[in-house]
C-alpha positions, 0 to 999 in steps of 0.5 A, a space after each residue: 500500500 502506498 502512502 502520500 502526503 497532504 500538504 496545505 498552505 492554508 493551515 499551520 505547518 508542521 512543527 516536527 517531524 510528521 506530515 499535516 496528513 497521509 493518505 492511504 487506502 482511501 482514508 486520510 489521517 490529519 495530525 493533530 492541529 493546535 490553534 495557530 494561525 497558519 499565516 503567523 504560527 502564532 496562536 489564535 488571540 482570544 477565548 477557549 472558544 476561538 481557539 477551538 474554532 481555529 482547530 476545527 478551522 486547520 483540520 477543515 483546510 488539511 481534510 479539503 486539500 486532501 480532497 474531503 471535508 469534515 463530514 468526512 471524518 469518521 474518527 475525531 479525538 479532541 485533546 483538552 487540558 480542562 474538560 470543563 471546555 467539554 461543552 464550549 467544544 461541542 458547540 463549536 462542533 457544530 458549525 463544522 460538522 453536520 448529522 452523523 456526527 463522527 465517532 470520538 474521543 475527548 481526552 483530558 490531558 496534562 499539557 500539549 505543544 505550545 501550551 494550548 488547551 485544545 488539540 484536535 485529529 481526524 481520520 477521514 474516509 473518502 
């Protein structure tokens, strides 16, 4: 089986060694996204709320350069450092995604990269 990678201008690029997505097999897997600003690499000023919203927004530009859209996920994990941002995410959820929403996960976490409190991955079929 053969992999590729997607690559997109219009969401943050990598900082260390992955890819923002592969495909392979007909199903695309998006690494994890933070809420930076892909034109600066700076994250999004704001509440819990816009950075949740600029997560969903980067894993909406990598899912549509690799050809899909958020309705294509079929698995989402959402990494959260406090879970009572439980409910702000859902909301956000559904300007992005429409009925069946995807299977998934939310993790409470520790900490993630650049002391964000909200990380989010895909995997889409298309």
């Amino acid at each position: 089986m053969s992999k590729q990678a997607i690559h997109t201008d219009s969401a943050p690029a990598a900082i260390g060694t992955y890819s923002q997505a592969i495909e392979a097999g007909g199903l695309v897997f998006l690494s994890g996204q933070i809420p930076l600003l892909p034109d600066t690499m700076e994250v999004v000023e704001g509440n819990f709320e816009a950075r949740a919203r600029q997560v969903f927004s980067n894993l909406q530009s990598v899912a549509t350069a690799a050809g899909g859209s958020l309705n294509d996920v079929v698995k989402l994990t959402i990494f959260l450092t406090d879970l009572g941002d439980f409910a702000t995410v859902n909301a956000v959820m559904e300007e992005f995604f429409e009925q069946p929403y995807p299977a998934r996960a939310a993790v409470g976490v520790a900490s993630l990269p650049k002391g964000v409190d909200v990380e989010a991955d895909a995997i889409l079929a298309l």
